[in-house]
C-alpha positions as CSV (number, residue, x, y, z in Angstrom):
1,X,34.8,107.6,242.2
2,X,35.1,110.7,244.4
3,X,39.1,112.4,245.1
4,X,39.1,111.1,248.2
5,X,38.3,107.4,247.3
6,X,40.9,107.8,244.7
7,X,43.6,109.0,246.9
8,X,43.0,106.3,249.3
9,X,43.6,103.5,246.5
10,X,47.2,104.7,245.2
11,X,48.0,105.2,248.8
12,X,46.6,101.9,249.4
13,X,48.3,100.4,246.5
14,X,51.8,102.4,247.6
15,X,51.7,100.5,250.6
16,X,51.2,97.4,249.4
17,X,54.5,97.5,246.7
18,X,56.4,98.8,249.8
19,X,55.0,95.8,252.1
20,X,56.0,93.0,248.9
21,X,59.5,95.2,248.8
22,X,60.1,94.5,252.2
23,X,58.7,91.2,252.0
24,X,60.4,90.0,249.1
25,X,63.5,91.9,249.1
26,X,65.8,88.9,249.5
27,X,64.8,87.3,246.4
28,X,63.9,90.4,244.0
29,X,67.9,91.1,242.8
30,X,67.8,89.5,239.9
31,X,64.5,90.9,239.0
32,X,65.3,94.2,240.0
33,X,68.4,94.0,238.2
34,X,67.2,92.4,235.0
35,X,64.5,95.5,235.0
36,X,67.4,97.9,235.0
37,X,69.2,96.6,232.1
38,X,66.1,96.2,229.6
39,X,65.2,99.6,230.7
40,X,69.0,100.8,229.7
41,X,69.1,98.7,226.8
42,X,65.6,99.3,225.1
43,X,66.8,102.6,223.7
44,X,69.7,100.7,222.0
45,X,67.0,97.9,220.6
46,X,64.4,100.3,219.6
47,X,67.6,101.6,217.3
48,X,68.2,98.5,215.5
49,X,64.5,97.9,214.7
50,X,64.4,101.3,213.2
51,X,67.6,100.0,211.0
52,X,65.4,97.2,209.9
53,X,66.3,94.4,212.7
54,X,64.2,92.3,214.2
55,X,63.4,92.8,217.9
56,X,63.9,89.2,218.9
57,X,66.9,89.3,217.1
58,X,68.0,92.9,218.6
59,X,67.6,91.7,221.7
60,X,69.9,88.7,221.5
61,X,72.8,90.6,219.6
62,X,72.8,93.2,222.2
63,X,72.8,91.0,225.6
64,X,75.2,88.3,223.9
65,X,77.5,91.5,223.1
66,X,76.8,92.6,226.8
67,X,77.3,89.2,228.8
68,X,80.5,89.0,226.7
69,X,81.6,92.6,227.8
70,X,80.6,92.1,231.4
71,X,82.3,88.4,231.8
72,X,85.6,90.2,230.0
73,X,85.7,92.8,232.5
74,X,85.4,90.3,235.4
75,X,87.8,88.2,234.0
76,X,90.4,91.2,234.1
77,X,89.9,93.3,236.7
78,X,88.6,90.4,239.5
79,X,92.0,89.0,240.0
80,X,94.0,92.3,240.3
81,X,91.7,94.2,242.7
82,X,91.3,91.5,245.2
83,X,94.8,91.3,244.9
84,X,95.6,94.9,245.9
85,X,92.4,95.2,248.2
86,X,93.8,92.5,250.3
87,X,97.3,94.0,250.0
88,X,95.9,97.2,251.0
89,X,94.1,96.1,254.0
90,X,97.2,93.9,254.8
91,X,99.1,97.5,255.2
92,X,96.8,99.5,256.4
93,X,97.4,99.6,260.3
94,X,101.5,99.8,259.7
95,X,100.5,102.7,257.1
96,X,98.3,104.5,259.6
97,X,101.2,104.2,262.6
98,X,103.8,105.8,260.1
99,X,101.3,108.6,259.3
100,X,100.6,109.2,262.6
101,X,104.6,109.4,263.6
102,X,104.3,111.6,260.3
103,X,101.9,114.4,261.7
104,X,103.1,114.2,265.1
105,X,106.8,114.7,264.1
106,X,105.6,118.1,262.1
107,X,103.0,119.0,264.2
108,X,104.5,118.4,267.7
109,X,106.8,121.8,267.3
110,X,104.1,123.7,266.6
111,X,101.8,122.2,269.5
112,X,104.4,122.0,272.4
113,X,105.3,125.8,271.4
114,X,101.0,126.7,272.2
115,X,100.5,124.1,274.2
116,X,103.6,122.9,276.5
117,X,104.7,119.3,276.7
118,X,101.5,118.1,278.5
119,X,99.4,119.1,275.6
120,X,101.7,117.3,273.2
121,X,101.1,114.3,275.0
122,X,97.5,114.6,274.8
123,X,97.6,115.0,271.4
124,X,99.5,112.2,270.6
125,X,97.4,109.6,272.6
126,X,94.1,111.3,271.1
127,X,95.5,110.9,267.8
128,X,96.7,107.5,268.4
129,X,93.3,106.7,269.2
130,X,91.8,108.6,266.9
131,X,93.9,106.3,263.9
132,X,93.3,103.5,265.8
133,X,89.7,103.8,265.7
134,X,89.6,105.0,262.0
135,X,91.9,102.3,260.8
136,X,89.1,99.4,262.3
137,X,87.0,101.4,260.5
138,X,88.3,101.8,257.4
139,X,89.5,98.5,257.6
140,X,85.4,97.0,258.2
141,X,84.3,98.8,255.8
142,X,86.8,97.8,252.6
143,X,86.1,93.4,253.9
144,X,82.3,94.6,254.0
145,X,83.0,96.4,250.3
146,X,84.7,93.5,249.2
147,X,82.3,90.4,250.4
148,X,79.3,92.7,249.2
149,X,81.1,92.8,245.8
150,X,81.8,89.3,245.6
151,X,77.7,88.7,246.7
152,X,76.9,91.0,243.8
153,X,79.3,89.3,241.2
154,X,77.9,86.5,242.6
155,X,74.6,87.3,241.6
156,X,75.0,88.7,238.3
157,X,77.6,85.6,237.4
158,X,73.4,83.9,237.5
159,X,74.3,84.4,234.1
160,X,71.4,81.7,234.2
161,X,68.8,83.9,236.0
162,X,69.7,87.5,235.5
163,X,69.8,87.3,231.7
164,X,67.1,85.3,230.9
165,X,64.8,87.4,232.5
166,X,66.7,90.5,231.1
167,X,65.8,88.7,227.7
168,X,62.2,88.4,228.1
169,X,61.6,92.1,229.5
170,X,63.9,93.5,227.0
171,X,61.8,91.5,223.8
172,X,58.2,92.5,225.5
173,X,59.1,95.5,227.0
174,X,57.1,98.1,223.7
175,X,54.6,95.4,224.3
176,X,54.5,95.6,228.1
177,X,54.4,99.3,228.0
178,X,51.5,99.5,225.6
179,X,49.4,97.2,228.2
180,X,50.7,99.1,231.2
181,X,48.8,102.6,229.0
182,X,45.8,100.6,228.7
183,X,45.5,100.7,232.7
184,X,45.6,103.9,233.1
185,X,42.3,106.1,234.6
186,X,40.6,107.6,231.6
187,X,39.9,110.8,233.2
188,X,43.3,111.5,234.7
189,X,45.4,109.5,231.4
190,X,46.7,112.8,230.1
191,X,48.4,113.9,233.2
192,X,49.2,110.9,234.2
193,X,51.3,110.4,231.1
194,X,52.8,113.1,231.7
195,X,54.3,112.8,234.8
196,X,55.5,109.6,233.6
197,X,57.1,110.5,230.6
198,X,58.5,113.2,233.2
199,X,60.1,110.3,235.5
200,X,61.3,108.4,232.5
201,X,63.7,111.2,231.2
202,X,64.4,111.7,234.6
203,X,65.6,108.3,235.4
204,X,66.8,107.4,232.3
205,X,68.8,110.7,231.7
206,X,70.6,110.2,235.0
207,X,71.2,106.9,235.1
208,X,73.0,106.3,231.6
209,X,74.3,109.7,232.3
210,X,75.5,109.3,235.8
211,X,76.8,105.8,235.0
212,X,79.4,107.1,231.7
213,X,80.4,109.5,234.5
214,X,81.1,107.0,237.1
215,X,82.9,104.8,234.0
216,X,85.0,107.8,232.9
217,X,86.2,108.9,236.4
218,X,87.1,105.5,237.7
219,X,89.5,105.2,234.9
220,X,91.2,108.4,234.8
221,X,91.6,108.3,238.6
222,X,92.7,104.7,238.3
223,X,94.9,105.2,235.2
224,X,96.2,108.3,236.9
225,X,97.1,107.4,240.2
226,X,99.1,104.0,238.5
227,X,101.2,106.9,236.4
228,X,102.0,108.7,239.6
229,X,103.1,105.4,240.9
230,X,100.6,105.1,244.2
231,X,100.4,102.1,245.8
232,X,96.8,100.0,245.3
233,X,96.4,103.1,242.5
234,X,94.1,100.7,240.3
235,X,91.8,100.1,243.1
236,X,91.7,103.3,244.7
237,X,90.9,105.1,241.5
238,X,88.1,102.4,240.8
239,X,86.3,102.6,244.1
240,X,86.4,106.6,243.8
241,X,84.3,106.4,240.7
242,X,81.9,104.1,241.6
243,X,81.5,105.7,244.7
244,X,80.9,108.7,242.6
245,X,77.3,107.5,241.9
246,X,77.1,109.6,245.9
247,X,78.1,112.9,245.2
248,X,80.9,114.4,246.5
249,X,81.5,110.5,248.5
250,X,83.5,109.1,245.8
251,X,85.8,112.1,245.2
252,X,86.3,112.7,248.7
253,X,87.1,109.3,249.8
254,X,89.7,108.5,247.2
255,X,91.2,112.0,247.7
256,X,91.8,111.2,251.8
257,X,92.8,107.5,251.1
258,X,95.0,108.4,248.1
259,X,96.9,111.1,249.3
260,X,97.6,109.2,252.9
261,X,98.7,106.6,250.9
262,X,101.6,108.9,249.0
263,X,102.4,110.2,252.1
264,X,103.3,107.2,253.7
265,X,104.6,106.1,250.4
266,X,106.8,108.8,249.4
267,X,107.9,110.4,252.7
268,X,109.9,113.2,252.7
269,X,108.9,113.9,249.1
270,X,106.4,116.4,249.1
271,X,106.5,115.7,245.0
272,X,104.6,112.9,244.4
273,X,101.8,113.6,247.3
274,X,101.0,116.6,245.6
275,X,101.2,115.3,242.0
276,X,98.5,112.7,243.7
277,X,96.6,115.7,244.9
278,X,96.2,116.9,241.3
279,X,95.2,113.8,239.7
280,X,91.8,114.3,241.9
281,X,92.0,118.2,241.2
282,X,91.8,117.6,237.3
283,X,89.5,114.5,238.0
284,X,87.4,117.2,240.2
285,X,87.7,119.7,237.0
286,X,86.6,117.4,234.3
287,X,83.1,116.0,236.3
288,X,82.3,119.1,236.7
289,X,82.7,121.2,233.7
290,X,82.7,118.4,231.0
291,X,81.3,115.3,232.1
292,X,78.4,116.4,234.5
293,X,76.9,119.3,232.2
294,X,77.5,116.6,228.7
295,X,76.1,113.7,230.3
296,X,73.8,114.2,233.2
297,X,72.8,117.9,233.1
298,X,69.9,118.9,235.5
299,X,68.3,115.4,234.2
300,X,67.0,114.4,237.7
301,X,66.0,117.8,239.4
302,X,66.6,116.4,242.2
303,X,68.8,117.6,245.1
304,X,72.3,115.8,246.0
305,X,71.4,116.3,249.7
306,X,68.2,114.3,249.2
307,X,69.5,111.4,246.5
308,X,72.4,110.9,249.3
309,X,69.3,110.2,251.6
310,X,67.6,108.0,249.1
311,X,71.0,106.3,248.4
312,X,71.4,105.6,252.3
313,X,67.5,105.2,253.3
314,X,66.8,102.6,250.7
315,X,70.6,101.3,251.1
316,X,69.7,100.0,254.8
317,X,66.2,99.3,254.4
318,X,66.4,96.9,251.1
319,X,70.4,96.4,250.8
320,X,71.5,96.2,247.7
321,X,68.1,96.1,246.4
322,X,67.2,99.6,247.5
323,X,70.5,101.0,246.3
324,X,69.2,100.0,242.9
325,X,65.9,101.3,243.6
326,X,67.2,104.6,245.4
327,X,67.8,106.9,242.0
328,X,64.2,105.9,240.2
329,X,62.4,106.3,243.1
330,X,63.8,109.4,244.2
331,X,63.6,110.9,240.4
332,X,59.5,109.6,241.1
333,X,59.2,111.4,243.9
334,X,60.9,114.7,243.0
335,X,58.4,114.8,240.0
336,X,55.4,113.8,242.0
337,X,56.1,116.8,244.6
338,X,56.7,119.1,241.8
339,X,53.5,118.5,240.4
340,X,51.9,118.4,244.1
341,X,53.6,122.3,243.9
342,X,52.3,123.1,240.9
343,X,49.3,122.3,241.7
344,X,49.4,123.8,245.3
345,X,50.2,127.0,243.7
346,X,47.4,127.2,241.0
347,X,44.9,126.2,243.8
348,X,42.6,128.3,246.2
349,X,44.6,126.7,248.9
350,X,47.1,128.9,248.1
351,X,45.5,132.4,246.3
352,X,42.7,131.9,248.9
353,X,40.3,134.1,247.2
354,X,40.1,135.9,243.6
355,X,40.9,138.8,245.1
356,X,44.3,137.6,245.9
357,X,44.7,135.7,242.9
358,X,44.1,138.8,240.5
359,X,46.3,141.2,242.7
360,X,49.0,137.8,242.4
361,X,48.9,137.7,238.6
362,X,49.6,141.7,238.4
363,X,52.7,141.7,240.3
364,X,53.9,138.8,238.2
365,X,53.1,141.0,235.4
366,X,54.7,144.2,236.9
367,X,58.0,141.9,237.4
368,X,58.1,140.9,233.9
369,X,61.0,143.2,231.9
């Protein structure tokens, strides 16, 4: 089979999984989603086989242990953040007035003195509008969050569907793997492997990393902003870390909501505002010198500009499906272009002759210390 033939079948065949994604994408979550737990488990079963357990009977001790884990945490924290998230939607366009009479009763000094009366005004309707608009907003988007939350407990409360299929991958998966091998080309098997033992410690490393990260922040910024006595502090903290799967998006929204919350909250004590302000500071401080470098490292290689365009591509193209699929597939990518590069650059594409090859390799040699 000549290169060109062969390019045109994984093309081919890279079309077709996108055309059954689309096609299919309403009834692929619990697939999808049993998938990603046998992948994050099997590391965890292949350990208790090498202490001497069966893999049968790894597999049920470890998804009983998780279904009980995952129904507890329902159990607790279901109630209490639908309660606050509807008390903080409740609140949210009185809140939004009093910081608005808040900023315009600072800053109205201050822009009457550059401005004159008439610009005051303006500023205080544009404002006005301006909160208005962002309250709606903010408002849409928490229902959306919640009813989106409730369709994915939903889903994984299929403690019928998920976890039996969970089951089945997670007992064949060595097996599944070893058949998967067998399909490989012969003549490219080598490099194929490869780049797929490549994607796995990609995708694995991130995801188990990234997801202890998410885990850890939630709960400091929760348990933190409950200590400094924030209103809806649980729920803010917890939607900050999860939303820190996006980076910079989780940080950055809880920081805004947090601290206009304490404001509103606490006004005309500056002490608690700022005392919320550094709950996101040290929260800021530990992800990125002790959480990101232990558990996530450079894992991915892939850009946070471009997995915040994965995250939002796939997002709207396959819902919630695509958000699941948006880390793996852009790890799969990242490695396939910087294999693409590597061998772009060892190519005569880009030496074009051995002239300029030869008169290549002896600068890189003159560079060399």
């Amino acid at each position: 089979m000549t290169l060109q033939r062969q390019i045109g079948f994984w093309l081919g065949s890279l079309l077709v999984f996108v055309l059954l994604l689309v096609v299919l994408r309403d009834v692929l979550l619990p697939f999808i989603a049993a998938l990603a737990l046998a992948y994050l488990l099997d590391p965890l079963a292949d350990r208790l086989e090498r202490m001497g357990m069966d893999r049968l009977a790894a597999t049920i001790v470890i998804l009983v242990v998780f279904l009980l884990l995952f129904v507890l945490v329902l159990v607790l924290l279901v109630p209490l953040l639908g309660q606050q998230l509807a008390g903080l939607v409740a609140r949210l366009p009185s809140d939004a007035a009093k910081l608005q009479a808040i900023v315009l009763e600072r800053g109205a000094p201050w822009i009457e003195r550059f401005g004159g009366e008439k610009l005051t005004q303006e500023a205080q309707n544009s404002l006005g509008n301006l909160v208005g608009e962002a309250t709606k907003w903010v408002g849409g988007l928490l229902q959306s969050l919640w009813s989106g939350g409730t369709a994915i407990i939903g889903v994984f409360s299929l403690l019928v569907l998920t976890p039996v299929i969970a089951f089945y991958l997670l007992a064949d998966w060595d097996r599944m793997v070893e058949t998967v091998d067998g399909w490989l080309p012969l003549d490219h098997r080598d490099t194929i492997r490869g780049l797929l033992h490549e994607m796995d410690l990609a995708i694995a490393g991130f995801l188990r990393g990234q997801a202890l990260v998410c885990l850890l922040l939630g709960t400091f910024y929760a348990i933190g902003l409950s200590l400094v006595g924030v209103n809806f502090g649980a729920l803010i903290g917890i939607i900050s870390g999860f939303l820190s799967f996006i980076p910079y998006v989780g940080s950055l929204t809880g920081l805004v909501l947090s601290v206009g919350v304490a404001i509103v909250q606490f006004w005309p004590d500056w002490t608690w505002p700022l005392a919320t302000l550094g709950v996101f500071l040290a929260g800021q401080f530990l992800e990125g010198n002790i959480f990101q470098p232990k558990f996530v490292g450079d894992s991915i290689g892939v850009h946070p500009v471009w997995l915040m365009f994965a995250l939002l591509a796939f997002g709207s193209l396959f819902g919630f499906v695509g958000l699941l699929l948006a880390v793996p597939l852009a790890a799969v990518i990242g490695v396939l272009c910087r294999f693409a590069l590597r061998q772009y650059l060892a190519s005569r594409l880009y030496y074009g002759s051995d002239a300029a090859r030869a008169a290549e390799a002896k600068a890189r040699r003159d560079a060399k210390p």
